[in-house]
FIKOLZA-1660 file (N, C-alpha, C; in steps of 0.1 Angstrom, whole numbers, plus 5000, padded with zeros to 4 digits):
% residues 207
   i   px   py   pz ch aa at
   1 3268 3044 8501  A  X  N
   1 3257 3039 8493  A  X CA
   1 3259 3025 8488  A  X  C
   2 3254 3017 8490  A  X  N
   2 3251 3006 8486  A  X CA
   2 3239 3004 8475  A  X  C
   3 3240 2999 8462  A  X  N
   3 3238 2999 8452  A  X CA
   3 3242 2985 8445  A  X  C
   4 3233 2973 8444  A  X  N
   4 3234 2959 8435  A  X CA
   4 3241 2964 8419  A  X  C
   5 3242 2951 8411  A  X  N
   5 3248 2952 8401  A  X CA
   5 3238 2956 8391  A  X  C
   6 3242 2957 8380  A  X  N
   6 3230 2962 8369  A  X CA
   6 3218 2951 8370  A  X  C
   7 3209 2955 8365  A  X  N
   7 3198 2948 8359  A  X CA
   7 3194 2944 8349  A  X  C
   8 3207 2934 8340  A  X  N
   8 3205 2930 8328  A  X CA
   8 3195 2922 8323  A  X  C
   9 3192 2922 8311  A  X  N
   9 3181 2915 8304  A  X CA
   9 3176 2905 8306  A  X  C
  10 3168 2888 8307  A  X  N
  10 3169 2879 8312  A  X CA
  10 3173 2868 8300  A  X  C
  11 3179 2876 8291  A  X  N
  11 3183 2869 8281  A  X CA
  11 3199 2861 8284  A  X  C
  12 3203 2870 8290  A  X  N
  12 3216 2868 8295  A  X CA
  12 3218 2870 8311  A  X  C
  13 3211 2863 8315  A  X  N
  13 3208 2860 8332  A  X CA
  13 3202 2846 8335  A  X  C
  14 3213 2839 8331  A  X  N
  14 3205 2823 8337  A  X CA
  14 3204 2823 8355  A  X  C
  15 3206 2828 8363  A  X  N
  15 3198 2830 8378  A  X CA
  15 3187 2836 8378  A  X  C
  16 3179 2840 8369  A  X  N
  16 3169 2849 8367  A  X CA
  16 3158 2841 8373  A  X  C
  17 3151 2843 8384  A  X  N
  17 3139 2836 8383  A  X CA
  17 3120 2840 8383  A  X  C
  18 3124 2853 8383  A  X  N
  18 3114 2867 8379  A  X CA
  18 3118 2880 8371  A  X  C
  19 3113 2883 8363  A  X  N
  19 3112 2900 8361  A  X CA
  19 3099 2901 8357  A  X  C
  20 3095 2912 8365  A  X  N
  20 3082 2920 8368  A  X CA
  20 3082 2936 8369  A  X  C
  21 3073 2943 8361  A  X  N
  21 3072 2957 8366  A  X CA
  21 3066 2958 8379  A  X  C
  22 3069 2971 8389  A  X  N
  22 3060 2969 8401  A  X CA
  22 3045 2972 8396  A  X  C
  23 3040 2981 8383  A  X  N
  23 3030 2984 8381  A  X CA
  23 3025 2972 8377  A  X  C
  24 3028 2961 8381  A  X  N
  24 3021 2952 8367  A  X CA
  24 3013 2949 8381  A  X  C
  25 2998 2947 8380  A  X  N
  25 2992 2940 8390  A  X CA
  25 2991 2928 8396  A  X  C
  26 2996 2920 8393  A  X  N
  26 3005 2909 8395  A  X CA
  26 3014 2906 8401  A  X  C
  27 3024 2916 8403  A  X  N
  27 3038 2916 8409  A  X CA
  27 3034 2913 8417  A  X  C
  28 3034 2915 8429  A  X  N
  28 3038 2906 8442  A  X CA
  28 3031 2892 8442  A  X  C
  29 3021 2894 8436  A  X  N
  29 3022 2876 8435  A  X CA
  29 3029 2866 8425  A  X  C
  30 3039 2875 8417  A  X  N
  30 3049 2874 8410  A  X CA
  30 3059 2867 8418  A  X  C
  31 3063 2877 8424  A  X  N
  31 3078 2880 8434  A  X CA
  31 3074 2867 8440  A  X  C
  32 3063 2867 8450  A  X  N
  32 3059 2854 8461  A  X CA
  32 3062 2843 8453  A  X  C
  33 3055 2841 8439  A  X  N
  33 3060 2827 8439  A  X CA
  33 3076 2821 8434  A  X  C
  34 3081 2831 8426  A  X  N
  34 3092 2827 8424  A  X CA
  34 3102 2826 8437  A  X  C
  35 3101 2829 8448  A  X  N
  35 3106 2826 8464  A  X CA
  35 3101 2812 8468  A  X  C
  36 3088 2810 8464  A  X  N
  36 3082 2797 8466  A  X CA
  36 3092 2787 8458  A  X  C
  37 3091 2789 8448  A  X  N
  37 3097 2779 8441  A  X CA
  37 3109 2773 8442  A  X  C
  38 3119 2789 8444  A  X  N
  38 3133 2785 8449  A  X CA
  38 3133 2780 8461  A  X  C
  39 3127 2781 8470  A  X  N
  39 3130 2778 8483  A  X CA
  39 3127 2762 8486  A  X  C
  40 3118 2758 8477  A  X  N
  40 3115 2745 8473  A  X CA
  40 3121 2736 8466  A  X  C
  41 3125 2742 8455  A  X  N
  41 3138 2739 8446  A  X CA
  41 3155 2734 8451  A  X  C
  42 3155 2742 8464  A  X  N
  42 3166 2743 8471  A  X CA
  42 3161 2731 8486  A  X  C
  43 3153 2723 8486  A  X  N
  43 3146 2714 8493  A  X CA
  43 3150 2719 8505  A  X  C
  44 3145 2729 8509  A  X  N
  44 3148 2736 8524  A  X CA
  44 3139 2731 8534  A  X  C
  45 3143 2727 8547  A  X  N
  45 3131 2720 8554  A  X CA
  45 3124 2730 8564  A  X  C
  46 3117 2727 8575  A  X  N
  46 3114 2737 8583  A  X CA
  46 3124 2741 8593  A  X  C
  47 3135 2736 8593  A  X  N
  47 3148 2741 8600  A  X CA
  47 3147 2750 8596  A  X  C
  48 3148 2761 8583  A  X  N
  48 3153 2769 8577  A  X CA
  48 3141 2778 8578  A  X  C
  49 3146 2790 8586  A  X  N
  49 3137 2806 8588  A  X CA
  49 3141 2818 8580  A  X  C
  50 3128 2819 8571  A  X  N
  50 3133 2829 8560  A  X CA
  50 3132 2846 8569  A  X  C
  51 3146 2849 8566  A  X  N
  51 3146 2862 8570  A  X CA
  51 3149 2872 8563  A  X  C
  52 3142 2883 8558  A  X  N
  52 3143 2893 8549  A  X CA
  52 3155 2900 8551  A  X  C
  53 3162 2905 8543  A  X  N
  53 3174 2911 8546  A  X CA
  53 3174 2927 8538  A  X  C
  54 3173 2939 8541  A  X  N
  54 3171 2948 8529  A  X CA
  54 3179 2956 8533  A  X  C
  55 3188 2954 8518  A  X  N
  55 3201 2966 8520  A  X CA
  55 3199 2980 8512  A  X  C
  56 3202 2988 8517  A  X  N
  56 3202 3003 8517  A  X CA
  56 3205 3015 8526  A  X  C
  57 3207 3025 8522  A  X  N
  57 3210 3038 8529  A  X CA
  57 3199 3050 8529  A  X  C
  58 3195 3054 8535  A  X  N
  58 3185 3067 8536  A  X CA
  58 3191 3078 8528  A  X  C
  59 3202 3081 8525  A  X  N
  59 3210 3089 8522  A  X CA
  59 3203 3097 8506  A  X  C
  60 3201 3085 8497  A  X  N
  60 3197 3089 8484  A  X CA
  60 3180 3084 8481  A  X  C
  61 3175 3088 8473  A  X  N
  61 3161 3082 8469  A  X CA
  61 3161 3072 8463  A  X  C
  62 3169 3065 8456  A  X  N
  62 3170 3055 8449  A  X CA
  62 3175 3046 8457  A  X  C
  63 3189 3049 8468  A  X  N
  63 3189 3039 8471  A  X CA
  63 3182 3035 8487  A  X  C
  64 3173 3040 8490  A  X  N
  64 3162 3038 8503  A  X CA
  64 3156 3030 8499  A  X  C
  65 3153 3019 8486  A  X  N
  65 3147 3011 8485  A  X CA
  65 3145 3000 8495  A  X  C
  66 3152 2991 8502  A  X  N
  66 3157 2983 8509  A  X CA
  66 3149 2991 8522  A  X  C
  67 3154 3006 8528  A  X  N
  67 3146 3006 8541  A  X CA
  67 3134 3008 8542  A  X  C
  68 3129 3012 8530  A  X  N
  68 3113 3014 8527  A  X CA
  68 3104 3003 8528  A  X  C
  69 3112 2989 8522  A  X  N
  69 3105 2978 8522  A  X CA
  69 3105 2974 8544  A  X  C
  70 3115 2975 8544  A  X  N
  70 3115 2972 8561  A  X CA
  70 3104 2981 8567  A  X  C
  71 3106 2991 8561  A  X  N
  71 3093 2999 8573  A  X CA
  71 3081 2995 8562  A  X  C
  72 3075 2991 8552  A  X  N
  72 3064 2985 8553  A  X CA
  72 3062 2975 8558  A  X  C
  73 3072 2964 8558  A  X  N
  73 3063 2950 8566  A  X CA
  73 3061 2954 8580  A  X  C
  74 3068 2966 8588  A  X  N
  74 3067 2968 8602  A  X CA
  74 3054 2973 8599  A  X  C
  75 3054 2980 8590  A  X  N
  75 3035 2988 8594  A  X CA
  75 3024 2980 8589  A  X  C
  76 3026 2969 8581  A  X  N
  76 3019 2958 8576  A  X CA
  76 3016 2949 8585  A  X  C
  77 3021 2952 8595  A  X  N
  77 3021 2937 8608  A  X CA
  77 3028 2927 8606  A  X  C
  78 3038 2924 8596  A  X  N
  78 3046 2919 8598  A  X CA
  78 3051 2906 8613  A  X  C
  79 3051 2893 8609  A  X  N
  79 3050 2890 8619  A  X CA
  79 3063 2875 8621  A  X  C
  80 3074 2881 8609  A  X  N
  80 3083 2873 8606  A  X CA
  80 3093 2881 8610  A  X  C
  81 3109 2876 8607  A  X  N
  81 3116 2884 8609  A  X CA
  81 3127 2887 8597  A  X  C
  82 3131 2904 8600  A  X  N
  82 3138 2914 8585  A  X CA
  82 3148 2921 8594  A  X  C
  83 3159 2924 8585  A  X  N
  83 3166 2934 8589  A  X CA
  83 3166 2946 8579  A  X  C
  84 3169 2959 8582  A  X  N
  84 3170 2969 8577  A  X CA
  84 3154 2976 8573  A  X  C
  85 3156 2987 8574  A  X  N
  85 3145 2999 8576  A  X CA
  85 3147 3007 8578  A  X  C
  86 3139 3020 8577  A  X  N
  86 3145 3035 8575  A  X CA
  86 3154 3035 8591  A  X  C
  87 3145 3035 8604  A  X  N
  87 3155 3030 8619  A  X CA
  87 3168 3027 8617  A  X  C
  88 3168 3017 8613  A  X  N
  88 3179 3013 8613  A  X CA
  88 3183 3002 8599  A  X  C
  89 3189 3013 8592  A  X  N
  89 3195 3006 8574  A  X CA
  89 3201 2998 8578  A  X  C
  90 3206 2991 8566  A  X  N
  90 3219 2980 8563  A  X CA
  90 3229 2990 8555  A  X  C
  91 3242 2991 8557  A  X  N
  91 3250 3002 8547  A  X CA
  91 3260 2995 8549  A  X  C
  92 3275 3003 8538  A  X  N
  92 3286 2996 8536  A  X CA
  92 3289 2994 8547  A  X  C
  93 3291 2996 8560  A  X  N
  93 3300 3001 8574  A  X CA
  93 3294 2992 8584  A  X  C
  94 3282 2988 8581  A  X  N
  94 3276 2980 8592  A  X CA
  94 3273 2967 8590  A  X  C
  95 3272 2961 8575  A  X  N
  95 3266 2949 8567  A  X CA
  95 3273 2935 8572  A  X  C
  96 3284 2933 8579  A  X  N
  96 3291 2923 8586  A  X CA
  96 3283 2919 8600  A  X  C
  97 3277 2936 8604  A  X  N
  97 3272 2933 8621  A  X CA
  97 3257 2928 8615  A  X  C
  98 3248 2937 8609  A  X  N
  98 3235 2935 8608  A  X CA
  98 3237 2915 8597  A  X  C
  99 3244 2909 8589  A  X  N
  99 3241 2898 8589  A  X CA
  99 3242 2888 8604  A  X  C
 100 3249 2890 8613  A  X  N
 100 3250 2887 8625  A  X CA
 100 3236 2885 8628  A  X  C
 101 3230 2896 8627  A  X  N
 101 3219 2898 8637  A  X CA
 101 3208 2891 8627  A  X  C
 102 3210 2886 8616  A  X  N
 102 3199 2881 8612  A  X CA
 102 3200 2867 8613  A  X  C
 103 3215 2858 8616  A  X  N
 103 3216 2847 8620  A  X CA
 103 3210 2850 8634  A  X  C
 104 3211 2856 8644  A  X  N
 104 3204 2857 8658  A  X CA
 104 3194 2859 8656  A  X  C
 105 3184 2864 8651  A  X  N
 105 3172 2866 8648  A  X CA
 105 3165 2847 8648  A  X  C
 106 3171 2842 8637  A  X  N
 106 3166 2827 8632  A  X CA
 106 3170 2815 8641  A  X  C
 107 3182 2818 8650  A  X  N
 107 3185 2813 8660  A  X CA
 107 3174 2812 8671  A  X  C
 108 3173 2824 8672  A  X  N
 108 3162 2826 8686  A  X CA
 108 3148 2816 8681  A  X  C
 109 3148 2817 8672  A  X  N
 109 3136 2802 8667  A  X CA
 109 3139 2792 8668  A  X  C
 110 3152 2788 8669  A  X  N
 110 3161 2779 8671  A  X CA
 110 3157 2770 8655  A  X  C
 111 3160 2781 8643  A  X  N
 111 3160 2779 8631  A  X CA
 111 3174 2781 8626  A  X  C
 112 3178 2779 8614  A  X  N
 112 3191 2782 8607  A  X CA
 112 3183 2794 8594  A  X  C
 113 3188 2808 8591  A  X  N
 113 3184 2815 8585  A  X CA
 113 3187 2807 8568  A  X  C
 114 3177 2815 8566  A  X  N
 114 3173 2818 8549  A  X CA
 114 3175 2831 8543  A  X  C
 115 3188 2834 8540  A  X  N
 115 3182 2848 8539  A  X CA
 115 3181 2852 8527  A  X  C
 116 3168 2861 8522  A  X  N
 116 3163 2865 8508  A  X CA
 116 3171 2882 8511  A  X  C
 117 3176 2886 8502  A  X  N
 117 3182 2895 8502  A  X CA
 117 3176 2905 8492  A  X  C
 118 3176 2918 8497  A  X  N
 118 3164 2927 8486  A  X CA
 118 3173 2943 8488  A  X  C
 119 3181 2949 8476  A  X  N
 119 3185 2958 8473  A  X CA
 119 3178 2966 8461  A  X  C
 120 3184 2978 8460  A  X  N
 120 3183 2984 8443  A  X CA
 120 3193 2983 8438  A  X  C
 121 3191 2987 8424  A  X  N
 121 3196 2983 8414  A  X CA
 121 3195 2994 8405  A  X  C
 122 3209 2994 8397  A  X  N
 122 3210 3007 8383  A  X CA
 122 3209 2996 8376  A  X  C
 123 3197 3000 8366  A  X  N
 123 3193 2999 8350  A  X CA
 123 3179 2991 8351  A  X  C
 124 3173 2996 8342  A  X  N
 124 3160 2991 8338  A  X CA
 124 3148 2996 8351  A  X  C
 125 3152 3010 8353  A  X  N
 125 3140 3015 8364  A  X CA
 125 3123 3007 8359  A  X  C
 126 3121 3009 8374  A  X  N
 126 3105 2998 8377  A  X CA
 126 3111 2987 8376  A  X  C
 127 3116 2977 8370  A  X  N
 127 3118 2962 8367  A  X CA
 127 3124 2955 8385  A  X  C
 128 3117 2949 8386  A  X  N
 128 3118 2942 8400  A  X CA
 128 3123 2926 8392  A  X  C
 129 3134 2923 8397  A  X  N
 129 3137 2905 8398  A  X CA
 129 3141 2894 8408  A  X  C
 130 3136 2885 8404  A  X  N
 130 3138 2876 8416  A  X CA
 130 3152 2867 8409  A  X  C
 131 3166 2862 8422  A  X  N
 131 3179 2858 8412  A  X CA
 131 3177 2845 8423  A  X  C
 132 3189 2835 8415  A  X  N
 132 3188 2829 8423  A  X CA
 132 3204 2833 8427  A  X  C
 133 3210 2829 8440  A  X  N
 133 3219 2827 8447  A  X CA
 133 3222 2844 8455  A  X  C
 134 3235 2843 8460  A  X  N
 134 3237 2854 8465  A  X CA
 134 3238 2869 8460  A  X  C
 135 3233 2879 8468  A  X  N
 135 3233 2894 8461  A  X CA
 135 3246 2898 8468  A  X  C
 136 3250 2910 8457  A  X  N
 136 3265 2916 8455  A  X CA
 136 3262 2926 8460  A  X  C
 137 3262 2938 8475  A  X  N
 137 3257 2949 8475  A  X CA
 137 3267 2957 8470  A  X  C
 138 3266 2965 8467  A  X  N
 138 3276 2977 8461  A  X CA
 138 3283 2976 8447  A  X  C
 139 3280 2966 8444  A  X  N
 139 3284 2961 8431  A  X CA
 139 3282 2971 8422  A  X  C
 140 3273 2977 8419  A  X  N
 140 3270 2987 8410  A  X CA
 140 3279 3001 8410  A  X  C
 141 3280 3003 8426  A  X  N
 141 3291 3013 8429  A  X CA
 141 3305 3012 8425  A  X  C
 142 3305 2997 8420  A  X  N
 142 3324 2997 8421  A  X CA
 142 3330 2995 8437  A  X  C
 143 3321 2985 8446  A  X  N
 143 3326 2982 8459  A  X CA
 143 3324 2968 8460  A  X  C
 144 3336 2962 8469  A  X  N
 144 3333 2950 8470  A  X CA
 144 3336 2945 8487  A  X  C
 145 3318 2940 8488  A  X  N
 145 3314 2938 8500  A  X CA
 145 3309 2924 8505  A  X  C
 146 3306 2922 8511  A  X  N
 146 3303 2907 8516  A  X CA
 146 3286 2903 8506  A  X  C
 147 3289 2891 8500  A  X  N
 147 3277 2884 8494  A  X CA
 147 3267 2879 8504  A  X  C
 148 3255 2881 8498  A  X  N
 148 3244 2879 8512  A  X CA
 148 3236 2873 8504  A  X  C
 149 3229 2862 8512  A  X  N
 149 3215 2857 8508  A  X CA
 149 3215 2840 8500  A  X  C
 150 3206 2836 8499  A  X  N
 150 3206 2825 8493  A  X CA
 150 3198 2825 8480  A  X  C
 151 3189 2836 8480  A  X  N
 151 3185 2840 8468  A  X CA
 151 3181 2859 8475  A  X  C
 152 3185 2866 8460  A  X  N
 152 3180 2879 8461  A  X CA
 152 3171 2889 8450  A  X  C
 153 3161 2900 8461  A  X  N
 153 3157 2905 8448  A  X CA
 153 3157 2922 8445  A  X  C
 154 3160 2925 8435  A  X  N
 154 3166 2937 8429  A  X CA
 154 3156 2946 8426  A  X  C
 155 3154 2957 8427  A  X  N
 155 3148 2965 8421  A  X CA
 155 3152 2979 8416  A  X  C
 156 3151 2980 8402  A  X  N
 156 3160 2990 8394  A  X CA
 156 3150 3003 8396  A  X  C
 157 3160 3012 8405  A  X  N
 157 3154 3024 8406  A  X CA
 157 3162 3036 8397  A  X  C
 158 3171 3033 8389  A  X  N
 158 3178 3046 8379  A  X CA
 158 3184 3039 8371  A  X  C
 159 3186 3045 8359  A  X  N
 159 3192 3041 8347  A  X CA
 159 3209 3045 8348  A  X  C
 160 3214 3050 8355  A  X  N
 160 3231 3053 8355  A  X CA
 160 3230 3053 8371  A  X  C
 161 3242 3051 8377  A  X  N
 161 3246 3053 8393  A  X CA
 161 3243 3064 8395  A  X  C
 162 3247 3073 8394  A  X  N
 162 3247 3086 8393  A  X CA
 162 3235 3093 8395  A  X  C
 163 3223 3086 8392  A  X  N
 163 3210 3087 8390  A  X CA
 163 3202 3084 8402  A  X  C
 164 3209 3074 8410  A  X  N
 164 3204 3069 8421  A  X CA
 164 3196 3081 8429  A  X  C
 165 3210 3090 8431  A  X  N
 165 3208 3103 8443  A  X CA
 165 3191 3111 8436  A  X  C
 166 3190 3108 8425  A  X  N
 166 3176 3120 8425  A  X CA
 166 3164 3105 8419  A  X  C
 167 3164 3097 8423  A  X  N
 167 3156 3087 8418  A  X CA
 167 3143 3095 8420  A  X  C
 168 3130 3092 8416  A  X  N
 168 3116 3095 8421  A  X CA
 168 3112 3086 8432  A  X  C
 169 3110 3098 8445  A  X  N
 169 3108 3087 8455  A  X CA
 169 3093 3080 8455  A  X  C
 170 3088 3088 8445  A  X  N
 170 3072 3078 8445  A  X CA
 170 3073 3066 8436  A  X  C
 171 3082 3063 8428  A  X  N
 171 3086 3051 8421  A  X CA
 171 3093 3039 8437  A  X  C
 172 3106 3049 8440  A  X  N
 172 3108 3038 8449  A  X CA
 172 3097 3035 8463  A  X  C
 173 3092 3040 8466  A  X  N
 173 3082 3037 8477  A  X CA
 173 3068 3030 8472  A  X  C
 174 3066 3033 8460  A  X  N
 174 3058 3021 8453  A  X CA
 174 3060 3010 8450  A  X  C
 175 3075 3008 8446  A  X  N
 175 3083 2997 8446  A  X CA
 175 3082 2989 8460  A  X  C
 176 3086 2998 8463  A  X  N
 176 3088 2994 8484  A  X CA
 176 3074 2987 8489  A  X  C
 177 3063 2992 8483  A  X  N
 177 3054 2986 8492  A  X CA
 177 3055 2970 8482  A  X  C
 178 3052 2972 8470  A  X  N
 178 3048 2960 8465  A  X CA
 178 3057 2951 8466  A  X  C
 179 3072 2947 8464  A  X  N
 179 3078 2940 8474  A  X CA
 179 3078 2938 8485  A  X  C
 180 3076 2946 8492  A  X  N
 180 3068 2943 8508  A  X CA
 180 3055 2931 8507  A  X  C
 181 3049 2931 8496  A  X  N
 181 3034 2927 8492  A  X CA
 181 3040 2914 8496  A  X  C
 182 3048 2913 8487  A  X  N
 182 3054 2899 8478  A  X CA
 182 3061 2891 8488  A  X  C
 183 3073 2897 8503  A  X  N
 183 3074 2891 8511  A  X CA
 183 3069 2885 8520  A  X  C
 184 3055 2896 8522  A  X  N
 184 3045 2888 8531  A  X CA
 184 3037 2879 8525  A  X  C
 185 3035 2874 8512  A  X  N
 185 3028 2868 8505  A  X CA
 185 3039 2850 8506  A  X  C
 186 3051 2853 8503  A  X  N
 186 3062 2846 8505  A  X CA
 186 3060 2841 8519  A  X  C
 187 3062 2846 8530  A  X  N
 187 3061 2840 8544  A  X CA
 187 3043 2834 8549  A  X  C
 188 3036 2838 8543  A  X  N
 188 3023 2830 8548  A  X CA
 188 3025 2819 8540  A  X  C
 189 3033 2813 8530  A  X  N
 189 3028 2806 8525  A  X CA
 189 3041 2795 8534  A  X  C
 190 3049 2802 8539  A  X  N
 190 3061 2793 8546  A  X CA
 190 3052 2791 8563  A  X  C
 191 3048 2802 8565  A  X  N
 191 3041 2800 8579  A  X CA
 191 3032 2789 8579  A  X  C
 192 3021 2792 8568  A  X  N
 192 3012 2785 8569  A  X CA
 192 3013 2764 8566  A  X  C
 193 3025 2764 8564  A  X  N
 193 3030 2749 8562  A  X CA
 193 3030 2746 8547  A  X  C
 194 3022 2756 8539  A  X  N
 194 3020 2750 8520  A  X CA
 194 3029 2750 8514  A  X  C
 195 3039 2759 8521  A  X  N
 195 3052 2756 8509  A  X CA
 195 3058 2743 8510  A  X  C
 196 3054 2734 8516  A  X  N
 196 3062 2722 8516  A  X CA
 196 3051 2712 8506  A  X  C
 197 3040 2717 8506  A  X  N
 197 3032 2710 8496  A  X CA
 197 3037 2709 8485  A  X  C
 198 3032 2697 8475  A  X  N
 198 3036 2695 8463  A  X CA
 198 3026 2704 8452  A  X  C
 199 3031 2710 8443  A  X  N
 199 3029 2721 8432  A  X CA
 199 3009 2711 8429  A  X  C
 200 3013 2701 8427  A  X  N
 200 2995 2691 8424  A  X CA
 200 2987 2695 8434  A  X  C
 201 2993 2693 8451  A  X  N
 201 2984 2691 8459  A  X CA
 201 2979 2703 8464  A  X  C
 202 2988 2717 8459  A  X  N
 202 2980 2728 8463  A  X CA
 202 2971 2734 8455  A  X  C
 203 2971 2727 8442  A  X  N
 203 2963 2727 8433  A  X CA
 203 2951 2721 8433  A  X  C
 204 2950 2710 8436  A  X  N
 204 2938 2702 8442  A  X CA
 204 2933 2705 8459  A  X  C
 205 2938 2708 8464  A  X  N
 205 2936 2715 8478  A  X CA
 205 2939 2699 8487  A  X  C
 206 2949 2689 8483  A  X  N
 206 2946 2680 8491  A  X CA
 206 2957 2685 8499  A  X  C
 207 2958 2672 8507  A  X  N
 207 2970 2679 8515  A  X CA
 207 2984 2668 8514  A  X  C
% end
């Protein structure tokens, strides 16, 4: 089981660059812009192909967060590229080969990956965040596994580890889809060329 670090307060989280409930109607266009910003922030050019990374195991309800989001963008049309989904997870045993395959993935564009990294998280069930820099999988478990991503985002599906195994899977698959929302909201705006716009000119619609 792979399981991120807690979900501490954003009082004491300077990488913090979102927290959102998934219920809040807003969220995913929460989630999108704070990816916007970082990826901007981080003056990334079009070299750079954002590839979703979503770590988890089918094993528990809490922690399927990660494959739930992969199998929505596949059924959303999705038309970028992710690794991990219920098919085929990302887990402790495999997480070396599947980042592999997300550098090949961005290659085959003949791009250098981005990768946004999206796990669960113990503490503060519902609270979805956007961090900046690398995600810790298993951190929460007491494992120490390879750091992934350039920015990652969390989503707290139980209040103790322990809690993971009986999470409510209608919390996590509601979660699931709305960060799903939020990545595809994230990648049109990379597809579409705007994220290289200046914060003014998308505002005025110049170009």
């Amino acid at each position: 089981m792979l399981v991120s670090h807690d979900l501490t307060s954003p009082e004491v989280t300077p990488a913090l660059l979102a927290d959102v409930h998934y219920q809040d109607p807003a969220a995913s266009s929460v989630l999108a812009a704070a990816l916007v910003e970082q990826f901007r922030a981080e003056g990334k050019s079009d070299k750079y192909l954002p590839v979703f990374f979503m770590v988890g195991a089918t094993s528990s309800t809490g922690d399927s967060l990660g494959p739930f989001i992969g199998w929505f963008l596949n059924r959303k049309g999705f038309t970028g590229e992710y690794v991990g989904d219920l098919n085929e997870p990302v887990h402790a045993t495999n997480i070396k080969e599947r980042l592999n395959d997300a550098w090949q993935l961005a290659m085959k564009r003949n791009k250098f990956p981005y990768v946004i990294a999206v796990d669960a998280a113990v503490g503060r069930p519902g609270r979805v965040t956007v961090n900046r820099g690398p995600l810790k999988p298993g951190a929460g478990m007491g494992k120490t596994l390879p750091q992934v991503g350039s920015v990652h985002v969390m989503g707290g599906t139980a209040h103790f580890p322990f809690m993971i195994w009986f999470a409510g899977l209608d919390q996590t698959v509601a979660m699931a889809e709305m960060i799903a929302d939020g990545l595809i909201a994230f990648w049109k705006e990379y597809e579409s060329g705007r994220i290289w716009q200046s914060e003014k000119a998308v505002q005025t619609g110049s170009a």
